[in-house]
Biopython code that builds the backbone (N, CA, C, O; Angstrom):
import numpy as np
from Bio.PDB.StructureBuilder import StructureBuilder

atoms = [
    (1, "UNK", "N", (22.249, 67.962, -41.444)),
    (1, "UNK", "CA", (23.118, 67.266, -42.375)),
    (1, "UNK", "C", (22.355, 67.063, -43.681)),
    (1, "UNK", "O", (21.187, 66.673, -43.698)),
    (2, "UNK", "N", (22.830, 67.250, -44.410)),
    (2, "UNK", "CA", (22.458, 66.890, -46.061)),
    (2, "UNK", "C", (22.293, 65.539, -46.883)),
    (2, "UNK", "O", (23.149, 64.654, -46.894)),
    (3, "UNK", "N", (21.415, 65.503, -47.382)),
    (3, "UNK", "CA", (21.354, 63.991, -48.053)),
    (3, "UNK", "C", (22.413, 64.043, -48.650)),
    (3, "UNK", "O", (22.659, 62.916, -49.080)),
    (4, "UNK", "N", (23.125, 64.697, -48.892)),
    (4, "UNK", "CA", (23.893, 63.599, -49.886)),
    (4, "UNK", "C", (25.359, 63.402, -48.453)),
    (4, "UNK", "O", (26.380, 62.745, -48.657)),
    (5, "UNK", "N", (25.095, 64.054, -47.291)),
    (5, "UNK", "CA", (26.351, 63.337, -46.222)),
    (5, "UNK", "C", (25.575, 62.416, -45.785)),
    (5, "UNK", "O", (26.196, 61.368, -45.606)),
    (6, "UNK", "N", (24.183, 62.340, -45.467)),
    (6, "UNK", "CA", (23.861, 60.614, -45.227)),
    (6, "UNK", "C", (23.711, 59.809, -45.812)),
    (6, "UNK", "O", (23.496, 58.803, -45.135)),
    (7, "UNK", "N", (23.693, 59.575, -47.323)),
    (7, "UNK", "CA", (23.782, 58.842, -48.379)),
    (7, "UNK", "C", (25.861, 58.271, -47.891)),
    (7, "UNK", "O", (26.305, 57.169, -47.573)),
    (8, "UNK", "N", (26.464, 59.423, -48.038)),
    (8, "UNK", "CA", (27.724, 58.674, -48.157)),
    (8, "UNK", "C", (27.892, 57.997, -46.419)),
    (8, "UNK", "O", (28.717, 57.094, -46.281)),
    (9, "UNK", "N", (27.337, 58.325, -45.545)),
    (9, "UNK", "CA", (27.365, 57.842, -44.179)),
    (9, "UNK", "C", (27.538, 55.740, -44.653)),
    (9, "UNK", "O", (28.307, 54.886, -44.212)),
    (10, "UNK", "N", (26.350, 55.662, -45.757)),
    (10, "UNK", "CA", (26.032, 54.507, -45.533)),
    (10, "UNK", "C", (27.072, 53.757, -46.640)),
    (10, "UNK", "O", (27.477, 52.595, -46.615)),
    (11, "UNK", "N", (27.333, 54.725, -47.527)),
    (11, "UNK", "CA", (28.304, 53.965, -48.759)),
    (11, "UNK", "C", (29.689, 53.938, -47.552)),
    (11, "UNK", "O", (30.445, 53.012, -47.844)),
    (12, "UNK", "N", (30.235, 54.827, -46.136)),
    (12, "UNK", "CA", (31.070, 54.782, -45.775)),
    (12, "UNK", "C", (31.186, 53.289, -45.159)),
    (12, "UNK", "O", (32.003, 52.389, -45.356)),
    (13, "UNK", "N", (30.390, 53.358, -44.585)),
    (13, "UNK", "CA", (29.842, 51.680, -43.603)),
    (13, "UNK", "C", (30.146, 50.430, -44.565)),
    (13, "UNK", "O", (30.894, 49.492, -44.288)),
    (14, "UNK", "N", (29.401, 50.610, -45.772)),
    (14, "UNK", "CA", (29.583, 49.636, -46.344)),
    (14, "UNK", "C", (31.436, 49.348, -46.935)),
    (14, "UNK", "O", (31.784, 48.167, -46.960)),
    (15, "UNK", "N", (32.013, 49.932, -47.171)),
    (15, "UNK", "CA", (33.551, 50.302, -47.131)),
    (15, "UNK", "C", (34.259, 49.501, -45.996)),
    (15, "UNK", "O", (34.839, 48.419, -46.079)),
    (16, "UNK", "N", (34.074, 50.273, -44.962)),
    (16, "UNK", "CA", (33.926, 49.440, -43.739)),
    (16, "UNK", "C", (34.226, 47.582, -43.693)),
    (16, "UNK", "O", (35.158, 46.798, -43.514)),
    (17, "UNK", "N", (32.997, 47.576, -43.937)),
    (17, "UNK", "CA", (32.635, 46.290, -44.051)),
    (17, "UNK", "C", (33.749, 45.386, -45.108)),
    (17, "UNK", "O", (34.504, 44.433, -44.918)),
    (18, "UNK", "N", (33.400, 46.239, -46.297)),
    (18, "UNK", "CA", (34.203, 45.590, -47.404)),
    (18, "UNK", "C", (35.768, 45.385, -46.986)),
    (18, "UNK", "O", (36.350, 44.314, -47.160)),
    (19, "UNK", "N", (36.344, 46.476, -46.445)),
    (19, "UNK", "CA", (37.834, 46.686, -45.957)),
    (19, "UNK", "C", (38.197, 45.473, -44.922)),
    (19, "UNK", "O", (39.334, 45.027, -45.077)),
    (20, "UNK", "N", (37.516, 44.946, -44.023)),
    (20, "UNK", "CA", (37.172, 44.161, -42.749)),
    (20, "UNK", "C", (36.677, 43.081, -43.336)),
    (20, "UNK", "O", (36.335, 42.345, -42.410)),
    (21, "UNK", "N", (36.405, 42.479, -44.522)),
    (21, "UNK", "CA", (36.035, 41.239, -45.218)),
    (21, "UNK", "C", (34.715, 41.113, -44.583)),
    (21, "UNK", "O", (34.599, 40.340, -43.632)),
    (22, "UNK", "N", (34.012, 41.585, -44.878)),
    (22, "UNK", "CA", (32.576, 41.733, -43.631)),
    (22, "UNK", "C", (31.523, 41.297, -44.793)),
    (22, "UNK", "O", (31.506, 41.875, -45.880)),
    (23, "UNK", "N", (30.659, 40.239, -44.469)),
    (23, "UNK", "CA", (29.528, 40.389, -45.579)),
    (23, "UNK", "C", (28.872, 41.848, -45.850)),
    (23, "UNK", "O", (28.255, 42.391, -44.933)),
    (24, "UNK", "N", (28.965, 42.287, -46.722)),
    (24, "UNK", "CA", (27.673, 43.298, -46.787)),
    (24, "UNK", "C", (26.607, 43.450, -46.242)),
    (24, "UNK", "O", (26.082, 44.436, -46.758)),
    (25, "UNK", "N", (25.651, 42.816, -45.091)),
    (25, "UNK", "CA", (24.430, 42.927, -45.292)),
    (25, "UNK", "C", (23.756, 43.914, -44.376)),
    (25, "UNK", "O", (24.338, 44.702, -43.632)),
    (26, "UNK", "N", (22.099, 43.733, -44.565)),
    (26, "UNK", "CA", (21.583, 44.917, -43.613)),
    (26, "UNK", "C", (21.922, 44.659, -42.631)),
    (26, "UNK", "O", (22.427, 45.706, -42.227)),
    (27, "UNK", "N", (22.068, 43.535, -41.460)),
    (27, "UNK", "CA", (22.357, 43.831, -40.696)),
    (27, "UNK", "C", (23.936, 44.300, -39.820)),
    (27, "UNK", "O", (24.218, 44.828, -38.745)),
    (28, "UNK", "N", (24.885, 43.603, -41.316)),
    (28, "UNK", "CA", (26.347, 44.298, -40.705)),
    (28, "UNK", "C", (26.096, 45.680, -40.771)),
    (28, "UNK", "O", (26.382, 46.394, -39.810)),
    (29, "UNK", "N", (25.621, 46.113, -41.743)),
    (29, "UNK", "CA", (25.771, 47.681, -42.190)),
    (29, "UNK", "C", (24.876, 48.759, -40.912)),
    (29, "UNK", "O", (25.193, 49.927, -40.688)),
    (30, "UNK", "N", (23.859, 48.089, -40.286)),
    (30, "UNK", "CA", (23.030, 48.261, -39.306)),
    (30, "UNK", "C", (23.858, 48.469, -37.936)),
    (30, "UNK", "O", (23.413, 49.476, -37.384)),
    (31, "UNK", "N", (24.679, 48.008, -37.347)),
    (31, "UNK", "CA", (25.897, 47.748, -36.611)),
    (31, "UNK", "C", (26.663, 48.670, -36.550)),
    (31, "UNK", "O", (26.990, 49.292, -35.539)),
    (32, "UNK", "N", (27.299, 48.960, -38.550)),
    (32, "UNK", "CA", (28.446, 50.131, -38.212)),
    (32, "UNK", "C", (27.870, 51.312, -38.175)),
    (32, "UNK", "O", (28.493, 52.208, -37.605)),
    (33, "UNK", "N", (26.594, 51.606, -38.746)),
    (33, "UNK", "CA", (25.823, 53.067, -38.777)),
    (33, "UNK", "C", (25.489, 53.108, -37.316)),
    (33, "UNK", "O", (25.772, 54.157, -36.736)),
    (34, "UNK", "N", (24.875, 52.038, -36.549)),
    (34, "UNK", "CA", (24.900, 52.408, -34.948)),
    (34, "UNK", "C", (25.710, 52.861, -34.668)),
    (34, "UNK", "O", (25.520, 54.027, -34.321)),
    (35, "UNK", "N", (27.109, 52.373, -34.598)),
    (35, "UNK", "CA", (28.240, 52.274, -33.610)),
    (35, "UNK", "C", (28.617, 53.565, -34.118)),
    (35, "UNK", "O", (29.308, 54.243, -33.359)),
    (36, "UNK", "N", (28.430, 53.867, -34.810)),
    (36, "UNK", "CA", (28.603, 55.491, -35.516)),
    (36, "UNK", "C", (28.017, 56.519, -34.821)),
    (36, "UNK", "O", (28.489, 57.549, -34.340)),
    (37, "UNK", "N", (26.812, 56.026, -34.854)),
    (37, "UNK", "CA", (25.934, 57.418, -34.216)),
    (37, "UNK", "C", (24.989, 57.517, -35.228)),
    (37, "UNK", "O", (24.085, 58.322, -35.005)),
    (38, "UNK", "N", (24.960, 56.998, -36.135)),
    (38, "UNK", "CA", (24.133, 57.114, -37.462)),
    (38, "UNK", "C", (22.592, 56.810, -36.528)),
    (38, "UNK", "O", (22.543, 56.056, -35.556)),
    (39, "UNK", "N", (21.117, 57.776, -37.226)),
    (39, "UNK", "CA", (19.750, 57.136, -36.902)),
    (39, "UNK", "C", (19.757, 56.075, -38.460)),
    (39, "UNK", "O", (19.607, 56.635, -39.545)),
    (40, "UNK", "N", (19.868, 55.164, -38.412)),
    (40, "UNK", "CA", (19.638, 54.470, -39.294)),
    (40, "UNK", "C", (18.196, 54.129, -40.203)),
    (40, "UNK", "O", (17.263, 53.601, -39.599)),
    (41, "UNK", "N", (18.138, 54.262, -40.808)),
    (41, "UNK", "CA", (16.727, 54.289, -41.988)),
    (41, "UNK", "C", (16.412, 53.076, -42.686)),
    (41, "UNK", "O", (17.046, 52.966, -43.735)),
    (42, "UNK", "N", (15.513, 51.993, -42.392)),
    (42, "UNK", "CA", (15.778, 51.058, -43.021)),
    (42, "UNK", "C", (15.796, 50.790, -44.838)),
    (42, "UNK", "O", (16.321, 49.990, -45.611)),
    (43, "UNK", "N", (14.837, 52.048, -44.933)),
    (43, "UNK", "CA", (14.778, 51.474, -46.139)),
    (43, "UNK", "C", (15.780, 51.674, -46.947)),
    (43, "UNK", "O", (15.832, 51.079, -48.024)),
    (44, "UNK", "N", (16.804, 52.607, -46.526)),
    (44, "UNK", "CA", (17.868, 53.560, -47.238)),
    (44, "UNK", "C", (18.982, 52.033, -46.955)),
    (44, "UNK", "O", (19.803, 51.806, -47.844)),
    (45, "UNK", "N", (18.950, 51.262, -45.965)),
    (45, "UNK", "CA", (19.899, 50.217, -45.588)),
    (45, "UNK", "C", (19.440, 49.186, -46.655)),
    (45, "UNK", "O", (20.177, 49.306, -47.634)),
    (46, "UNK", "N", (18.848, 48.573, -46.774)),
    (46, "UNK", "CA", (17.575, 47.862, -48.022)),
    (46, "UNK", "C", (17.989, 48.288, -49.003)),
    (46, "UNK", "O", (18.658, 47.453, -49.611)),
    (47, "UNK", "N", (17.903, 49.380, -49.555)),
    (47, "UNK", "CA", (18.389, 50.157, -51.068)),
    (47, "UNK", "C", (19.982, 49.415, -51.318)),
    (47, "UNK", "O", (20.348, 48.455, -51.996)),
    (48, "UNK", "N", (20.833, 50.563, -50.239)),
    (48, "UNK", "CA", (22.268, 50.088, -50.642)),
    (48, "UNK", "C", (22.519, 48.702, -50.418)),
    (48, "UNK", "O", (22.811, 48.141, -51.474)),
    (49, "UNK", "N", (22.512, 47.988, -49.482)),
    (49, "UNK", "CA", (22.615, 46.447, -49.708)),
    (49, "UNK", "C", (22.458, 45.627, -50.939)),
    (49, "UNK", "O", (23.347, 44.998, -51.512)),
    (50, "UNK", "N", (21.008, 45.735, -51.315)),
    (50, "UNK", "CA", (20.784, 45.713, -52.721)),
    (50, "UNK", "C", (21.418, 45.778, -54.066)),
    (50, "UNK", "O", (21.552, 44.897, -54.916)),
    (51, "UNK", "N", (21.882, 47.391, -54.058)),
    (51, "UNK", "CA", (22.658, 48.132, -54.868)),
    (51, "UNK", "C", (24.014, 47.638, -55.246)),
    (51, "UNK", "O", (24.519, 47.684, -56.368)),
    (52, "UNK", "N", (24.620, 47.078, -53.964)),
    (52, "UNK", "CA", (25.955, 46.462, -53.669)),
    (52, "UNK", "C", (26.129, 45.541, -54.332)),
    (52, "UNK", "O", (27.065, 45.424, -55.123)),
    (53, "UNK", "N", (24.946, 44.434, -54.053)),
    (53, "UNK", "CA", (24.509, 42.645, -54.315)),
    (53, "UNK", "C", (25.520, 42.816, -55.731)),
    (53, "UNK", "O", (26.566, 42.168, -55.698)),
    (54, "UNK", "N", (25.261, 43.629, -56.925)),
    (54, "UNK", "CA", (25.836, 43.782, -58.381)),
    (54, "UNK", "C", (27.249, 44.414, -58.768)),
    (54, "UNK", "O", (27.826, 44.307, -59.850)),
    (55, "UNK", "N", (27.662, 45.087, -57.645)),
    (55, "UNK", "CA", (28.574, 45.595, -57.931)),
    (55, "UNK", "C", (29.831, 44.795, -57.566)),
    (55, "UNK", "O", (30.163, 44.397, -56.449)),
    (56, "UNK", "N", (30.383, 44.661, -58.597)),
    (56, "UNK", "CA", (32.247, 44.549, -57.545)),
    (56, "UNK", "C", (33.102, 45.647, -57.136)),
    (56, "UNK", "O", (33.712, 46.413, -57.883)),
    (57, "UNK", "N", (33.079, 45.638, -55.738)),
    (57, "UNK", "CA", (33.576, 46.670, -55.131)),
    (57, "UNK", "C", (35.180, 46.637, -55.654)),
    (57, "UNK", "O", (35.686, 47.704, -56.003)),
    (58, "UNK", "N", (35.764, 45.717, -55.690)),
    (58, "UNK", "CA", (37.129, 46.023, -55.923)),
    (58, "UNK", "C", (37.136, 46.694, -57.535)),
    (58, "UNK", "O", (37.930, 47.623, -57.679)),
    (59, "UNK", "N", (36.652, 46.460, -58.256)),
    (59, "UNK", "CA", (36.824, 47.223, -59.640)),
    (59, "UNK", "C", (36.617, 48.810, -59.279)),
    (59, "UNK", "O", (37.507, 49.659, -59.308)),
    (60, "UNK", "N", (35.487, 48.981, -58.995)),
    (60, "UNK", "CA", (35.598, 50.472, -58.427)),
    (60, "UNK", "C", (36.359, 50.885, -57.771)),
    (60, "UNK", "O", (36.527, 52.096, -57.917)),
    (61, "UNK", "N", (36.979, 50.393, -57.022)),
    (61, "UNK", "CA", (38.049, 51.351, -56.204)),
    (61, "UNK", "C", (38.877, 51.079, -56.549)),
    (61, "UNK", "O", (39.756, 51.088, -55.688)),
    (62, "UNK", "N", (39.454, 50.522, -58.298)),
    (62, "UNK", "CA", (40.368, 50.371, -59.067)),
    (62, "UNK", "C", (40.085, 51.559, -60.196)),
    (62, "UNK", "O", (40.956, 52.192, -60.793)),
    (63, "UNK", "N", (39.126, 51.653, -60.291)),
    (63, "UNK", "CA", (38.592, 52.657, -61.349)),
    (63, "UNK", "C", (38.822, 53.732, -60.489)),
    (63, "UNK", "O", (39.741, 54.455, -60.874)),
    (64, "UNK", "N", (38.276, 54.075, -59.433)),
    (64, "UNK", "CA", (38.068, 55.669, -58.734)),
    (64, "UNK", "C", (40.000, 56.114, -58.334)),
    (64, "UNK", "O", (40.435, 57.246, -58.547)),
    (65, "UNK", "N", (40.814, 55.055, -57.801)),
    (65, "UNK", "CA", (42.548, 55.638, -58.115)),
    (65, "UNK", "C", (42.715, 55.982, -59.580)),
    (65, "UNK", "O", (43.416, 56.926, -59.943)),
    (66, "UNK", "N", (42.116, 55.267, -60.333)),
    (66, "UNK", "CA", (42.792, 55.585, -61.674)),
    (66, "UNK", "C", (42.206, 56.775, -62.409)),
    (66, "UNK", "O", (42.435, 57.108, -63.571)),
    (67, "UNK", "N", (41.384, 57.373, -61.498)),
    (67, "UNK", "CA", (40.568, 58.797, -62.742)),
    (67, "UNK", "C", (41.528, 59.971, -62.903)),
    (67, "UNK", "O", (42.487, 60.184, -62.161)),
    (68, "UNK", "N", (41.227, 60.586, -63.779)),
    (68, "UNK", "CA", (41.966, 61.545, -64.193)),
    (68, "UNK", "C", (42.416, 62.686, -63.304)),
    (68, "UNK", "O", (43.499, 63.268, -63.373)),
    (69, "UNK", "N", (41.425, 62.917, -62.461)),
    (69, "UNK", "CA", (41.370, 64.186, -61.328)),
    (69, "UNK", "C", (42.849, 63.563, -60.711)),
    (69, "UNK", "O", (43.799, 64.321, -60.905)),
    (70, "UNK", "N", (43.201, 62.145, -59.917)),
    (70, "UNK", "CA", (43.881, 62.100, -59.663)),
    (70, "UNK", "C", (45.509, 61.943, -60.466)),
    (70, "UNK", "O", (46.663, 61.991, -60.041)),
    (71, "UNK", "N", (45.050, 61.788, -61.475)),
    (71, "UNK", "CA", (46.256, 61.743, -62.125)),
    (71, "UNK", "C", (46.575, 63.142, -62.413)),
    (71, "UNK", "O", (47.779, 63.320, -62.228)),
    (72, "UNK", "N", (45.862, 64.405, -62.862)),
    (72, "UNK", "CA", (46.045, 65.576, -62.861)),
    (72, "UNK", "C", (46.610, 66.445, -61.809)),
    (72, "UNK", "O", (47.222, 67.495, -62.008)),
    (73, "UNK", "N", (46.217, 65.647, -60.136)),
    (73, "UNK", "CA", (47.026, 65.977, -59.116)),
    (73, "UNK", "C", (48.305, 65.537, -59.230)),
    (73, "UNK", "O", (49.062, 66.490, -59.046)),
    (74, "UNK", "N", (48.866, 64.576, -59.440)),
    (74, "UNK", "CA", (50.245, 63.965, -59.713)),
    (74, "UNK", "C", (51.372, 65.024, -59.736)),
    (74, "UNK", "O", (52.199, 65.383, -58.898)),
    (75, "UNK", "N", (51.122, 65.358, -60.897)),
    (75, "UNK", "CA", (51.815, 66.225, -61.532)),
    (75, "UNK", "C", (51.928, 68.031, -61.088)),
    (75, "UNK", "O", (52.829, 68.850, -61.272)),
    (76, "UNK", "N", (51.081, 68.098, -60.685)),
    (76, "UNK", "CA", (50.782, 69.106, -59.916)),
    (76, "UNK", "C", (51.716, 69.056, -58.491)),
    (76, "UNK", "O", (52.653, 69.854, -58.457)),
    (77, "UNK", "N", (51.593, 68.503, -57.760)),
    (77, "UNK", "CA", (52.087, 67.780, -56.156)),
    (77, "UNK", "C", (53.550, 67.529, -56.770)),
    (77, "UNK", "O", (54.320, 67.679, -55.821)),
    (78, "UNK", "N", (54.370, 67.180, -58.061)),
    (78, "UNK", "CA", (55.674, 66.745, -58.353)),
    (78, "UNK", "C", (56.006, 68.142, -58.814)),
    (78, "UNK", "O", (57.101, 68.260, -58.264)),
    (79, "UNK", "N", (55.849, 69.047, -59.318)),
    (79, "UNK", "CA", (56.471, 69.981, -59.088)),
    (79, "UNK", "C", (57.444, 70.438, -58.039)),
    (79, "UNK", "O", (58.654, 70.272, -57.887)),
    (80, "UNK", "N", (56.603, 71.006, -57.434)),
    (80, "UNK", "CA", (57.316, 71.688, -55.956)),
    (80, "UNK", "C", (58.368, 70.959, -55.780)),
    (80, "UNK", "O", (59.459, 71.527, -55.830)),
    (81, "UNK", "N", (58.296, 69.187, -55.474)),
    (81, "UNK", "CA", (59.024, 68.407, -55.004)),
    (81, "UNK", "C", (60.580, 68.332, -56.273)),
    (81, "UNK", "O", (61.764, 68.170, -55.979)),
    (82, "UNK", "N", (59.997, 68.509, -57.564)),
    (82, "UNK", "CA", (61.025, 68.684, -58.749)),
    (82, "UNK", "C", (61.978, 69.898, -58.594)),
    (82, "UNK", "O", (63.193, 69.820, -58.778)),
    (83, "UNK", "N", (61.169, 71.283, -58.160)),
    (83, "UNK", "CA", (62.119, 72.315, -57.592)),
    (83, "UNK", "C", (62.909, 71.864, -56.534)),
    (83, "UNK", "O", (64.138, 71.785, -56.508)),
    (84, "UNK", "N", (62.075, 71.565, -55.631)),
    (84, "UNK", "CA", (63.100, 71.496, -54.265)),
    (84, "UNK", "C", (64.423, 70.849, -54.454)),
    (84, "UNK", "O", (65.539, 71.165, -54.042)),
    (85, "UNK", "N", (63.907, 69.620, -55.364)),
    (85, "UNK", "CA", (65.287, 68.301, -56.055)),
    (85, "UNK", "C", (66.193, 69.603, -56.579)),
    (85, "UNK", "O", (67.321, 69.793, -56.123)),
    (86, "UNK", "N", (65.776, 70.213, -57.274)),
    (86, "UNK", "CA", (66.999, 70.637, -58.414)),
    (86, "UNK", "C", (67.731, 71.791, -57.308)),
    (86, "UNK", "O", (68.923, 72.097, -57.307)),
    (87, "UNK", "N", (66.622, 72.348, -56.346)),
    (87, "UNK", "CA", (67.613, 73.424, -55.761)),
    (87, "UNK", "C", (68.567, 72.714, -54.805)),
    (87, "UNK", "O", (69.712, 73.122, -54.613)),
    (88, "UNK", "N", (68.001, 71.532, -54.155)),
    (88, "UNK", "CA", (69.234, 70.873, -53.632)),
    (88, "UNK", "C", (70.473, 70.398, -54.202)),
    (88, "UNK", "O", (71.416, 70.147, -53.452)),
    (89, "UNK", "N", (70.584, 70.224, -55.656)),
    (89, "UNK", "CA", (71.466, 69.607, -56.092)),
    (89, "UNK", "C", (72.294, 71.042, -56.581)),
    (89, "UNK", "O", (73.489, 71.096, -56.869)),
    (90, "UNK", "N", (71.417, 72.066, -56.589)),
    (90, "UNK", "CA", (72.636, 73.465, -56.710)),
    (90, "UNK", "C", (72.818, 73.733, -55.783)),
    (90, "UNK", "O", (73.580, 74.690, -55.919)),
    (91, "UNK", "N", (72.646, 73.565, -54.639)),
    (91, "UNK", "CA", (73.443, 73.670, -53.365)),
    (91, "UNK", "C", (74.391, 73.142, -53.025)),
    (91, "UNK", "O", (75.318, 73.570, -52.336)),
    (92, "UNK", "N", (74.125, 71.517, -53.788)),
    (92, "UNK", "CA", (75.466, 70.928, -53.104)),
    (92, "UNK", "C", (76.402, 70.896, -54.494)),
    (92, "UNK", "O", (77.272, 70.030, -54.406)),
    (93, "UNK", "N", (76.419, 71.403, -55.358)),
    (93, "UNK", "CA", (77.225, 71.682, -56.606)),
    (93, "UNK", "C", (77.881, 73.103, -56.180)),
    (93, "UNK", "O", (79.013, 73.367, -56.588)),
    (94, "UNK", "N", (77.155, 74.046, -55.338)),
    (94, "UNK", "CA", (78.116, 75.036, -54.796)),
    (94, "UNK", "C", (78.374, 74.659, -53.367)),
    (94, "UNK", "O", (79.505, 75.005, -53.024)),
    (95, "UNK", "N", (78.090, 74.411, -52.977)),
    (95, "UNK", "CA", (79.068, 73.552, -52.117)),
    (95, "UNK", "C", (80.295, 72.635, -52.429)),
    (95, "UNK", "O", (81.165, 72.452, -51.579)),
    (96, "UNK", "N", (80.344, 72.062, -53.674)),
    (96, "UNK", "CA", (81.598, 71.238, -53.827)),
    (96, "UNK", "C", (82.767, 72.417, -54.804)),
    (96, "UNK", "O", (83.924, 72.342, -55.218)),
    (97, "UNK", "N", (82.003, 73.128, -54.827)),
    (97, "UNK", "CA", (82.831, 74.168, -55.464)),
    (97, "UNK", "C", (83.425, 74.927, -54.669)),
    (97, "UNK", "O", (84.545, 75.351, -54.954)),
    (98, "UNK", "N", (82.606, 75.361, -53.139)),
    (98, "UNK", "CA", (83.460, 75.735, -52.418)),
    (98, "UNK", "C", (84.652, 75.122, -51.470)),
    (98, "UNK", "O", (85.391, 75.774, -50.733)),
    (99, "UNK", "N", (84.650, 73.716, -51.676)),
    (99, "UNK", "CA", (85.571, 72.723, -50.691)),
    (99, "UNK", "C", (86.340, 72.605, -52.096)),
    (99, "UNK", "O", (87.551, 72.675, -51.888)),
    (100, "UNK", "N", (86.031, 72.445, -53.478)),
    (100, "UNK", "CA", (87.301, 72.649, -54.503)),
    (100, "UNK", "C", (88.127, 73.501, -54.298)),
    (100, "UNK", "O", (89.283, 73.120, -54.115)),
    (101, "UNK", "N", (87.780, 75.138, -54.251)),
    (101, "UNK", "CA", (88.579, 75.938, -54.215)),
    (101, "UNK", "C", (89.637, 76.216, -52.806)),
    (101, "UNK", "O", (90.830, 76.518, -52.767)),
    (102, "UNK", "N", (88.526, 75.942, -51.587)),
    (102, "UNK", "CA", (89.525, 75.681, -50.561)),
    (102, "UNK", "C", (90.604, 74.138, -50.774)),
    (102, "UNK", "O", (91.789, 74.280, -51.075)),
    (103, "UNK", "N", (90.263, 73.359, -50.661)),
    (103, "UNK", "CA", (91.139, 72.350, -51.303)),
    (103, "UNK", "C", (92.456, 73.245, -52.030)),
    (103, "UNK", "O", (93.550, 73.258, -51.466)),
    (104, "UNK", "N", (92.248, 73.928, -53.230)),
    (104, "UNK", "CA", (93.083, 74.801, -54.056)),
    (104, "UNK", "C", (93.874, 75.321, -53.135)),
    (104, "UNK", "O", (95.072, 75.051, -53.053)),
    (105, "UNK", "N", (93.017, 76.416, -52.077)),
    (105, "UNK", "CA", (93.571, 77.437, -51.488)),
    (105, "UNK", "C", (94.970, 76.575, -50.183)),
    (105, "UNK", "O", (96.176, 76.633, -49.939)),
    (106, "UNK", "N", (94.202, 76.138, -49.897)),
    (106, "UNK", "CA", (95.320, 74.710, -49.210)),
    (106, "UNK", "C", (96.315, 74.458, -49.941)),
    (106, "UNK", "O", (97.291, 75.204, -49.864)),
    (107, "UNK", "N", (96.318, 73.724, -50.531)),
    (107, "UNK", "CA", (97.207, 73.080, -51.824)),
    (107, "UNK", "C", (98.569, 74.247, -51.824)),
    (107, "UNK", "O", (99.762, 74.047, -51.598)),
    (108, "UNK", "N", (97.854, 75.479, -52.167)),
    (108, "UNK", "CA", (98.812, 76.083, -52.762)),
    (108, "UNK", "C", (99.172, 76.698, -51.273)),
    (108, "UNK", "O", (100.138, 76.094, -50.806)),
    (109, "UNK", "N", (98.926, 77.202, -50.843)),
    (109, "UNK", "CA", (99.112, 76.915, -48.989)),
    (109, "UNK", "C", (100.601, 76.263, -48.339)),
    (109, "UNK", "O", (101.497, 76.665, -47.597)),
    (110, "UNK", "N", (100.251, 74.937, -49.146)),
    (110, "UNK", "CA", (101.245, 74.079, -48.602)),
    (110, "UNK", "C", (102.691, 74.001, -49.229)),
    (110, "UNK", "O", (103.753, 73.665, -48.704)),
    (111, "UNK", "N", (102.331, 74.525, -50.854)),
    (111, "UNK", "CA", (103.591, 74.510, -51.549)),
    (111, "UNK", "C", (104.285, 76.128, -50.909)),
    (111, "UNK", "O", (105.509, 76.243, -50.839)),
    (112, "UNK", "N", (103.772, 76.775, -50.669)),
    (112, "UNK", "CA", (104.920, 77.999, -50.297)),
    (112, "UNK", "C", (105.721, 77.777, -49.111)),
    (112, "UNK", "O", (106.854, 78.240, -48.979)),
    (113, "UNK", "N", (104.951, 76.859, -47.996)),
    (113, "UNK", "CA", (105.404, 76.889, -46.913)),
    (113, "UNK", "C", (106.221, 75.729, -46.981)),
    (113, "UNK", "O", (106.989, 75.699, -46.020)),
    (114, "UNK", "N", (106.376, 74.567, -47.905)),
    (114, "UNK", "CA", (107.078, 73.540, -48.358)),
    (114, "UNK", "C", (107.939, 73.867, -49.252)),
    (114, "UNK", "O", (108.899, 73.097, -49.227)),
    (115, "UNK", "N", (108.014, 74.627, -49.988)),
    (115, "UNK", "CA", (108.610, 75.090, -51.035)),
    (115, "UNK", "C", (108.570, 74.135, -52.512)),
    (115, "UNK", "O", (109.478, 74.157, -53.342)),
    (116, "UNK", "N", (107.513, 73.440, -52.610)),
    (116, "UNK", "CA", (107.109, 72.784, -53.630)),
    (116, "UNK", "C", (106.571, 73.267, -54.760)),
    (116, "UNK", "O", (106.231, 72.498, -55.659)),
]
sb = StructureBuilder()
sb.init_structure("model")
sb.init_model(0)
sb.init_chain("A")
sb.init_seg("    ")
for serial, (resi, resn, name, xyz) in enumerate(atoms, 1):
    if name == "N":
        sb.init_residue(resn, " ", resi, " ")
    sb.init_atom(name, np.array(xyz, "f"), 0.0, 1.0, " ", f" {name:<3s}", serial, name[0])
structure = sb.get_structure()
């Protein structure tokens, strides 16, 4: 495995924690990297704990929905869904065109055999 998948192993834990109202600390974070399977490293647990102490997690994961990558997907992903809309609505626009004209074909149906 690659440093940078055990680096996020431990930013995952700490997530974890944060999601679960969990203090941050080495030893919660110690817990979920066990229960994981993680070999845990102390000093790498020490670092991020630390690292955390300054951050507000909720701003960041207010900032990381709002980046551009995802907003560039948006629009991308509404397409398809914008076709599909419009081809459904010409389906059922020929569809009401075909229950108009039968309607018609009826109609006039009824006046020959009524004599109306």
């Amino acid at each position: 495995m690659g440093w940078r998948s055990r680096a996020m192993e431990y930013i995952y834990a700490s997530l974890v924690l944060y999601a679960a109202g969990k203090e941050i600390s080495e030893e919660n974070l110690k817990k979920i990297l066990e229960a994981a399977g993680v070999e845990v490293d102390e000093a790498r647990v020490k670092a991020v704990v630390a690292a955390l102490k300054n951050i507000n997690i909720d701003e960041v994961v207010k900032s990381a929905t709002a980046m551009p990558v995802a907003a560039a997907a948006a629009p991308a992903a509404a397409a398809p869904a914008a076709a599909e809309e419009k081809k459904e609505e010409e389906e059922e626009k020929a569809e009401e065109k075909k229950e108009e004209v039968s309607e018609e074909q009826l109609a006039a149906g009824l006046e020959s055999l009524f004599g109306f």
